[in-house]
MMTF fields as JSON, N, C-alpha, C and O atoms, coordinates in Angstrom:
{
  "mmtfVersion": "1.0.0",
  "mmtfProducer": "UNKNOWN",
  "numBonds": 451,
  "numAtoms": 452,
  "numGroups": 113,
  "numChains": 1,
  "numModels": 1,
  "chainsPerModel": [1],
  "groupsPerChain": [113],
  "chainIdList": ["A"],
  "bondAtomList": [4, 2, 8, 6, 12, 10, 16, 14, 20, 18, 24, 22, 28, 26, 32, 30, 36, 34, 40, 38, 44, 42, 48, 46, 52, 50, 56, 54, 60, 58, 64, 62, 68, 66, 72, 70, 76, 74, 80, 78, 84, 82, 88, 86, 92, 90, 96, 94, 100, 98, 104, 102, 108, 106, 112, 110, 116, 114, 120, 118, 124, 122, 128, 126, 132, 130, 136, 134, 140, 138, 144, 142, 148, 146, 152, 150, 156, 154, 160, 158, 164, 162, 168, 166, 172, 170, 176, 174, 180, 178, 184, 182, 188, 186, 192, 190, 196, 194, 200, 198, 204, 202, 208, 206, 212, 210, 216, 214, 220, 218, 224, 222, 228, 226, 232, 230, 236, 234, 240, 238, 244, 242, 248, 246, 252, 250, 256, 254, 260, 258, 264, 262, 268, 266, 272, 270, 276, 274, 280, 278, 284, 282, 288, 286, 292, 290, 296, 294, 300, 298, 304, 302, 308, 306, 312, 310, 316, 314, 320, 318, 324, 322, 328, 326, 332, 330, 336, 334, 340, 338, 344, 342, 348, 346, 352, 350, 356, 354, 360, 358, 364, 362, 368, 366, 372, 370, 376, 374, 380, 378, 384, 382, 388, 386, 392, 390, 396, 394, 400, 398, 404, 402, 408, 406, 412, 410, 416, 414, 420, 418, 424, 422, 428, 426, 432, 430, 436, 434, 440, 438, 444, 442, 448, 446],
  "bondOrderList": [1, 1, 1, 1, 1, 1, 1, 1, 1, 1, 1, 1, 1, 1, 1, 1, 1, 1, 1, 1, 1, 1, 1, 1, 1, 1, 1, 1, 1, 1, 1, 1, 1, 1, 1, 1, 1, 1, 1, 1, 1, 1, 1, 1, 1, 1, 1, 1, 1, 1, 1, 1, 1, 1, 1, 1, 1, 1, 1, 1, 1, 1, 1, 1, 1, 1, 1, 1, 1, 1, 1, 1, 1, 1, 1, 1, 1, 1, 1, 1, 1, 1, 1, 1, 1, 1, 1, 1, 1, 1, 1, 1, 1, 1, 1, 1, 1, 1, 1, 1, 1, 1, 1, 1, 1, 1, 1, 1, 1, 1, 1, 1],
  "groupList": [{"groupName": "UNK", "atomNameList": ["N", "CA", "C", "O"], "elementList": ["N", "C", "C", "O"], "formalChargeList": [0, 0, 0, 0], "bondAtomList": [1, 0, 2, 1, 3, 2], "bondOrderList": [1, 1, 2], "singleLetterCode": "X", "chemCompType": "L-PEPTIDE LINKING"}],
  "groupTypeList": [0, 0, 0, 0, 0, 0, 0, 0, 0, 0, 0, 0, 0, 0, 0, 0, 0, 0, 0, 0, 0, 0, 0, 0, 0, 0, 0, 0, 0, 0, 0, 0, 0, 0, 0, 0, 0, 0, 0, 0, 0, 0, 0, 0, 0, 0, 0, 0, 0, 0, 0, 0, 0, 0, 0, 0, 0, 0, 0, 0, 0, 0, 0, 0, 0, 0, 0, 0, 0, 0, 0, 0, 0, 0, 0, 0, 0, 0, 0, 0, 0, 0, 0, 0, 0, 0, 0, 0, 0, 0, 0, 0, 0, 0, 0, 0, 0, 0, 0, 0, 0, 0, 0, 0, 0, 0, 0, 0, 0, 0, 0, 0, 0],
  "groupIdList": [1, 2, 3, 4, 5, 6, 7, 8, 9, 10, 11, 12, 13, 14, 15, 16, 17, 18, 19, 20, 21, 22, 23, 24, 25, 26, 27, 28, 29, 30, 31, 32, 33, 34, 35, 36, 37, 38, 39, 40, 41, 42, 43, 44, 45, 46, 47, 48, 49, 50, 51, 52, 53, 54, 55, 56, 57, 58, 59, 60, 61, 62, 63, 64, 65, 66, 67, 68, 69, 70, 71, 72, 73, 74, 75, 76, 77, 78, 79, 80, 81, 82, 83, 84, 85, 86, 87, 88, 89, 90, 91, 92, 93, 94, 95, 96, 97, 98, 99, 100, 101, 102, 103, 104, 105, 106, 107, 108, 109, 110, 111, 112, 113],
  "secStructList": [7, 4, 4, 4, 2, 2, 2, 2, 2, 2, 2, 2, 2, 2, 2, 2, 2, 2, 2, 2, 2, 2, 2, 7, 2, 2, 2, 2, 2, 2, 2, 2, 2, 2, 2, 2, 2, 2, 2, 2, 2, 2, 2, 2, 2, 2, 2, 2, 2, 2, 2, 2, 2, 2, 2, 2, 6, 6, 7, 4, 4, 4, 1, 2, 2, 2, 2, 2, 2, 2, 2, 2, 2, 6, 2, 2, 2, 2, 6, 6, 7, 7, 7, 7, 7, 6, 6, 4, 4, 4, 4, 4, 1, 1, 1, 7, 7, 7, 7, 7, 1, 1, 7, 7, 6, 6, 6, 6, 2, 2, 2, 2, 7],
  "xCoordList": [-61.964, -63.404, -63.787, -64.773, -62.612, -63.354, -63.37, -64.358, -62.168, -62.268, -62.897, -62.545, -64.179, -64.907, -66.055, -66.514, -66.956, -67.733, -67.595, -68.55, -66.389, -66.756, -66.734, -67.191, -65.981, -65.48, -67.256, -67.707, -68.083, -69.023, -69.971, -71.004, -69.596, -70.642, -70.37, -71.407, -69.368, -68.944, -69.33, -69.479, -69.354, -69.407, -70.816, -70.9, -71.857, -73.079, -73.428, -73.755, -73.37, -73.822, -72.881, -73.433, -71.927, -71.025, -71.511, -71.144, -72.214, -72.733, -73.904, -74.547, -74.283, -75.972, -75.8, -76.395, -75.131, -74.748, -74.596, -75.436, -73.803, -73.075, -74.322, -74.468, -75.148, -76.377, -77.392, -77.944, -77.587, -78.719, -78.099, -78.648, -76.923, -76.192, -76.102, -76.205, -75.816, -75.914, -77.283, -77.267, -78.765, -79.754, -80.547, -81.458, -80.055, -80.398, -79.8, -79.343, -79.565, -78.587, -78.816, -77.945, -79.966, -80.466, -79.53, -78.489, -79.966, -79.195, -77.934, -77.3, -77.337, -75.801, -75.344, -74.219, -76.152, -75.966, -75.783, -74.817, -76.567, -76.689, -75.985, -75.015, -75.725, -74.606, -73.245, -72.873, -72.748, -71.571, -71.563, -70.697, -72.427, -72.806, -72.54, -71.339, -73.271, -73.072, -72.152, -72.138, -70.996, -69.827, -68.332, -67.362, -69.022, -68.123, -68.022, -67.076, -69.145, -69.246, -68.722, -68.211, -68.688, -68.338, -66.908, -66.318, -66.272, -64.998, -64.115, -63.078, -64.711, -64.901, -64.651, -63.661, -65.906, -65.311, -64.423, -63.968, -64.146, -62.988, -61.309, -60.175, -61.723, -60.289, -60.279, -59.141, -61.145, -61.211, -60.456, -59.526, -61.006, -60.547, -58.966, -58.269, -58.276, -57.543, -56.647, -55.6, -57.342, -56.435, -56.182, -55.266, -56.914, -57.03, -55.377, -54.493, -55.207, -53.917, -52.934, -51.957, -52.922, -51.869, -51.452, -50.313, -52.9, -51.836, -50.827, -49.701, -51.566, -50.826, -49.407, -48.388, -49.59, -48.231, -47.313, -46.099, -47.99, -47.03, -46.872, -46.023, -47.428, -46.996, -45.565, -44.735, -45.717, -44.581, -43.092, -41.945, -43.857, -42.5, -42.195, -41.445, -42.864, -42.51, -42.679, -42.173, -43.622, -44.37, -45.675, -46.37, -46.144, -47.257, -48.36, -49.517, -47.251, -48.301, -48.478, -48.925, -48.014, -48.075, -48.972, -48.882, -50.063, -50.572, -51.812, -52.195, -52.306, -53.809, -52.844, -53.363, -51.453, -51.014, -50.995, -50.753, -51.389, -51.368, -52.224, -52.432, -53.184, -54.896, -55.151, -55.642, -54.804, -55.42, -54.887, -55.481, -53.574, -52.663, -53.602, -54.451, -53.939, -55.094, -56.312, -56.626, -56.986, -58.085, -57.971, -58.96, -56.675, -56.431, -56.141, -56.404, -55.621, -55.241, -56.225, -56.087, -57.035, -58.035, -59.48, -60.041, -60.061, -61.597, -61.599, -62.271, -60.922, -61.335, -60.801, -60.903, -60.276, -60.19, -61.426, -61.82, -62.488, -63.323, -64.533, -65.474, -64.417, -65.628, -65.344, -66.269, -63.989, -63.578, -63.433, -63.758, -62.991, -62.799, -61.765, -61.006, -61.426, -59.972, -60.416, -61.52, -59.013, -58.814, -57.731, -56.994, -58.191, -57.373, -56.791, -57.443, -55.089, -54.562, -54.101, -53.33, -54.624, -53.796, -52.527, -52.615, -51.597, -50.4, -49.859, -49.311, -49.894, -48.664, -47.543, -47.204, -46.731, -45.628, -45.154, -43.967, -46.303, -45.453, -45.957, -45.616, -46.441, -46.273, -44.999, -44.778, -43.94, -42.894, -41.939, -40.917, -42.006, -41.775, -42.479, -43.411, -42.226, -42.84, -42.688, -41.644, -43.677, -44.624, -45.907, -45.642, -46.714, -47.892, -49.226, -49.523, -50.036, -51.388, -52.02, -51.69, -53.062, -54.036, -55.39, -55.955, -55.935, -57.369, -57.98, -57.344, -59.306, -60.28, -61.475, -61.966, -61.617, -62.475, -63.825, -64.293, -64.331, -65.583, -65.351, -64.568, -66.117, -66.093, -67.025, -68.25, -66.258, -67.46, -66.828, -65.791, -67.498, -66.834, -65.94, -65.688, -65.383, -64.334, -62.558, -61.438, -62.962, -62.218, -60.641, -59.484, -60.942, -60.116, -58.902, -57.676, -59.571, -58.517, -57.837, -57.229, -57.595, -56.393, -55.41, -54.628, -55.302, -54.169, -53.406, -52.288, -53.911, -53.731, -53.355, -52.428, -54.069, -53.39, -52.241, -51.964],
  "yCoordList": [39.905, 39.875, 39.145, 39.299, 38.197, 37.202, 38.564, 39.102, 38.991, 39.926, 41.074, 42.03, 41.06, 42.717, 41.973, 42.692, 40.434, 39.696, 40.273, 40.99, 40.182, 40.086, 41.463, 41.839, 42.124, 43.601, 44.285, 45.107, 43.978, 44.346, 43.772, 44.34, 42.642, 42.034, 42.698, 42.698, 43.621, 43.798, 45.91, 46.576, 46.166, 47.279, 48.028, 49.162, 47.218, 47.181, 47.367, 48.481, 46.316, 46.725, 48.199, 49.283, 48.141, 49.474, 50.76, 51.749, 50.918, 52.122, 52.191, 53.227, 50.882, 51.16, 51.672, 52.707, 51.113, 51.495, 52.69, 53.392, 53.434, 54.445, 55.228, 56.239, 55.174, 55.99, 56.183, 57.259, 54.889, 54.941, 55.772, 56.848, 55.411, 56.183, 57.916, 58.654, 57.822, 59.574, 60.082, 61.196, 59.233, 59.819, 59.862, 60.661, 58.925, 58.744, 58.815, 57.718, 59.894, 59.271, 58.174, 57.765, 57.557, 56.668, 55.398, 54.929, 55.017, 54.161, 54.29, 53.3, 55.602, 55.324, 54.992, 54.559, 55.186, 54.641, 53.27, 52.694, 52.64, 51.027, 50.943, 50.74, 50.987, 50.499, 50.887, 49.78, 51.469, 51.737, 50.774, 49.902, 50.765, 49.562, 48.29, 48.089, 47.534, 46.755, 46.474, 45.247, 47.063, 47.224, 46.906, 46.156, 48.073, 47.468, 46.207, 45.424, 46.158, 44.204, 43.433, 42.372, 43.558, 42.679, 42.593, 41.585, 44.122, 44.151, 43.442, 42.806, 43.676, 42.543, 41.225, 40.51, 41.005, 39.596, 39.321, 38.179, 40.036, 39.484, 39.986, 39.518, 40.812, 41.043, 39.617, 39.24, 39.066, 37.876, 36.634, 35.954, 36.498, 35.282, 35.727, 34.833, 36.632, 37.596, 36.829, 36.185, 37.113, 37.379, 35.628, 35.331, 34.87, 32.946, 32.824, 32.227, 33.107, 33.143, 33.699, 33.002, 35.171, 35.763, 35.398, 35.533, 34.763, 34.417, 33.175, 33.034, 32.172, 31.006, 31.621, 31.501, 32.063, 32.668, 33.58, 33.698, 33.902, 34.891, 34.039, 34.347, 32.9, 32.109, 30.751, 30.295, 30.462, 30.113, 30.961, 30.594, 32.337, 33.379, 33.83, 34.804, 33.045, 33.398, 34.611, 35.065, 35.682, 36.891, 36.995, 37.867, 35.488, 35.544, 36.532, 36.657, 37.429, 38.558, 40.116, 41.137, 40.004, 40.865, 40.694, 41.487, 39.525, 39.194, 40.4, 40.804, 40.844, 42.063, 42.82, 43.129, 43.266, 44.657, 44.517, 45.26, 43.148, 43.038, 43.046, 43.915, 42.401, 42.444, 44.174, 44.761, 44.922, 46.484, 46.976, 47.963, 46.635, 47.437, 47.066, 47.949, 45.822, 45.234, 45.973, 46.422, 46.125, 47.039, 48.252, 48.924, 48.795, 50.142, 50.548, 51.669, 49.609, 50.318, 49.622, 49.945, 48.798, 48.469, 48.856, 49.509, 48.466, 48.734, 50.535, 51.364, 50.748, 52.288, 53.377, 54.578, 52.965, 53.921, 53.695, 54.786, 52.572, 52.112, 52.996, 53.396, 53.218, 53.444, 55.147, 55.911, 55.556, 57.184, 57.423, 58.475, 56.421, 56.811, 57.331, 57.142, 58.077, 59.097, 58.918, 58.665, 59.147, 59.378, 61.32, 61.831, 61.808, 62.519, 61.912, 61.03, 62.186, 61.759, 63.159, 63.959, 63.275, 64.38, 63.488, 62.281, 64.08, 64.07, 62.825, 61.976, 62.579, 61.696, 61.808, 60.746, 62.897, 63.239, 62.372, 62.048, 61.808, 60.87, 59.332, 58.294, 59.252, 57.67, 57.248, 56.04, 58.233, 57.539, 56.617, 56.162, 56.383, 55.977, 54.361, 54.507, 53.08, 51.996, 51.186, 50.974, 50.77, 50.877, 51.829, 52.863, 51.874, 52.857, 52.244, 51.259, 52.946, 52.667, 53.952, 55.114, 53.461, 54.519, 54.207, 53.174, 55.176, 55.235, 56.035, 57.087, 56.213, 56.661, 57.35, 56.892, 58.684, 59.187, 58.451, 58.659, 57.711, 56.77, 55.492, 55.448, 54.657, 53.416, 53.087, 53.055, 52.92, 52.557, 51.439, 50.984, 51.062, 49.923, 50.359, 49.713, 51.592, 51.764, 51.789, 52.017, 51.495, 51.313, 50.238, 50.522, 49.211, 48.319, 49.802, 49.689, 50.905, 51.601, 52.129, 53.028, 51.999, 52.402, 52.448, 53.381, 50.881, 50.348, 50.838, 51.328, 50.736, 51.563, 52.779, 53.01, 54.078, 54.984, 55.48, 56.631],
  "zCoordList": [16.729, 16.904, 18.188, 18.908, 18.303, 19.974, 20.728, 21.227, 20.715, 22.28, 22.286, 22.975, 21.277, 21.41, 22.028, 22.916, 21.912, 22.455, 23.655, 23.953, 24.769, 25.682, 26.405, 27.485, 25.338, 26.518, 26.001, 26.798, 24.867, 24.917, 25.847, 26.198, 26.232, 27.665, 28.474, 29.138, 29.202, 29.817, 29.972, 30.996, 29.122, 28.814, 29.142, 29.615, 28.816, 28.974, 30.429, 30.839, 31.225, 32.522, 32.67, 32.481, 32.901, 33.112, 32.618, 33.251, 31.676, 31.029, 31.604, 31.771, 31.987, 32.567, 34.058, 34.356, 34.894, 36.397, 35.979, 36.542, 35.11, 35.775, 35.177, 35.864, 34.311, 33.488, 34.759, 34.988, 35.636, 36.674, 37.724, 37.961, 38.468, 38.949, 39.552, 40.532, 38.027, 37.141, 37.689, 38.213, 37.621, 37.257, 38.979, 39.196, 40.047, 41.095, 42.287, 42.609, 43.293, 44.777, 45.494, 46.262, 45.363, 46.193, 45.138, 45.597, 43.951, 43.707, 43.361, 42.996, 43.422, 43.779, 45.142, 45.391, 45.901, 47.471, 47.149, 47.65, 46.38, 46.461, 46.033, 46.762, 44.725, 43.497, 44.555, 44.943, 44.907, 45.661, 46.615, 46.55, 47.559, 48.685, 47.722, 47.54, 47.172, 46.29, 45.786, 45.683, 45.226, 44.448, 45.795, 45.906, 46.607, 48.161, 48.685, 48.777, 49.003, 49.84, 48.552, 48.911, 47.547, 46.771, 47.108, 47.497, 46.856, 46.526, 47.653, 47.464, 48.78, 50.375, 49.987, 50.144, 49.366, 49.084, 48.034, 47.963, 47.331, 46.002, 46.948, 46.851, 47.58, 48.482, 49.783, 50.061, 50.337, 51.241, 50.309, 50.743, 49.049, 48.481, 48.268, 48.746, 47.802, 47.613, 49.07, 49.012, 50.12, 51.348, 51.895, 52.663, 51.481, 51.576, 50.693, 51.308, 49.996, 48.931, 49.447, 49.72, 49.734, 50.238, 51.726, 52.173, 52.644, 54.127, 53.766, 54.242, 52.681, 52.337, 52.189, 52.869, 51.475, 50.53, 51.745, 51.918, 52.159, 53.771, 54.615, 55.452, 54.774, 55.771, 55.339, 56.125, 54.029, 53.738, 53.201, 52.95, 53.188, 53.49, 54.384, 54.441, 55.67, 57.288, 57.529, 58.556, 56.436, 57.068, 57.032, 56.511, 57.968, 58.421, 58.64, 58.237, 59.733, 60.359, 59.47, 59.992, 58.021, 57.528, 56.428, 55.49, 56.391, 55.776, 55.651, 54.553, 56.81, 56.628, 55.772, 54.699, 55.918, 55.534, 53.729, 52.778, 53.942, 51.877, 51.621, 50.774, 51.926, 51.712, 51.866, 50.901, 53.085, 52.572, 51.739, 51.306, 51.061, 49.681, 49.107, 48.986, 48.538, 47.678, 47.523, 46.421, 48.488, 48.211, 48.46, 48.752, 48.388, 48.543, 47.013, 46.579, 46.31, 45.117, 43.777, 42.597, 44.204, 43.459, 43.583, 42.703, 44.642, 45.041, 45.416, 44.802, 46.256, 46.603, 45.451, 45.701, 44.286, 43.108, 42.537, 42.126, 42.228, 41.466, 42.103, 41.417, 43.298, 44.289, 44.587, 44.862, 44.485, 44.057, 46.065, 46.616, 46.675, 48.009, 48.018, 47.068, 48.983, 49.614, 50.766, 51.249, 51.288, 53.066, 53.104, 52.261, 54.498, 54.926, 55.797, 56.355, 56.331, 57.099, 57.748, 57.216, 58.799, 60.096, 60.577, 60.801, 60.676, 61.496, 60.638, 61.342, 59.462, 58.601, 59.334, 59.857, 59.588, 60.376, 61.203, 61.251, 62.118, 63.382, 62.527, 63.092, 61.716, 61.395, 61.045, 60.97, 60.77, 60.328, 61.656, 61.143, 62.649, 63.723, 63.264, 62.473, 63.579, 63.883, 64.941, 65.558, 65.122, 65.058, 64.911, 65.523, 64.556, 65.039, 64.978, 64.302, 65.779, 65.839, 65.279, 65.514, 64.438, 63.141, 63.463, 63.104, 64.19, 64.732, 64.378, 64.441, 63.863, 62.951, 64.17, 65.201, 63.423, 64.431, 64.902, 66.021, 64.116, 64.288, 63.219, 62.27, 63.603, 63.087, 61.774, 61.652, 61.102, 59.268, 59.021, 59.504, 58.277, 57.018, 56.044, 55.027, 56.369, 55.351, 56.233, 55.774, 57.417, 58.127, 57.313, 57.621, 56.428, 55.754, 55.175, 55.168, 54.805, 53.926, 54.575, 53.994, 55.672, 56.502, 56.235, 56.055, 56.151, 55.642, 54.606, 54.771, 53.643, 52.429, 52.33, 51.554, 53.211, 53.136, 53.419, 53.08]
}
């Protein structure tokens, strides 16, 4: 019985987002916006931990490349993002550089893909 308390706190907003959602584009614009910057910041606190943690495993500089797995396999399933990738083919070479036809804020899922 404790643990229906909360998954029913929990459940509630969730049925309501996705009901308003459903019923409006404008506030799925927000609610998505909203849901993003958050996920921003729960991946930032996320990334305070993991440079610690990469820097006493002396892979400092691979610290962004964990933070975008992070919100690659958490936030952008929640939010239903995909990427296309042209020419996968030559990434297998490393280094590489992955440049995006224009610049958004979704730019973080790079990484990830």
């Amino acid at each position: 019985m404790a643990l229906l308390r909360p998954l029913a706190y929990l459940s509630v907003p969730y049925f309501t987002l996705r009901w308003v959602s459903s019923q409006s584009p404008t506030a799925r614009y927000y609610i998505k916006i909203i849901l993003y910057v958050s996920g921003i910041g729960v991946a930032s606190v996320w990334g305070v931990f993991v440079s610690i943690w990469a820097a006493v495993m002396g892979r400092r500089y691979d610290s962004n490349y964990y933070i975008g797995k992070f919100f690659g396999k958490f936030i952008e399933p929640t939010l239903g993002l995909s990427y296309e990738i042209e020419g996968a083919e030559h990434l297998e070479t490393r280094p590489s550089v992955i440049v995006g036809n224009h610049q958004t804020m979704l730019d973080i899922g790079y990484v990830s893909a």
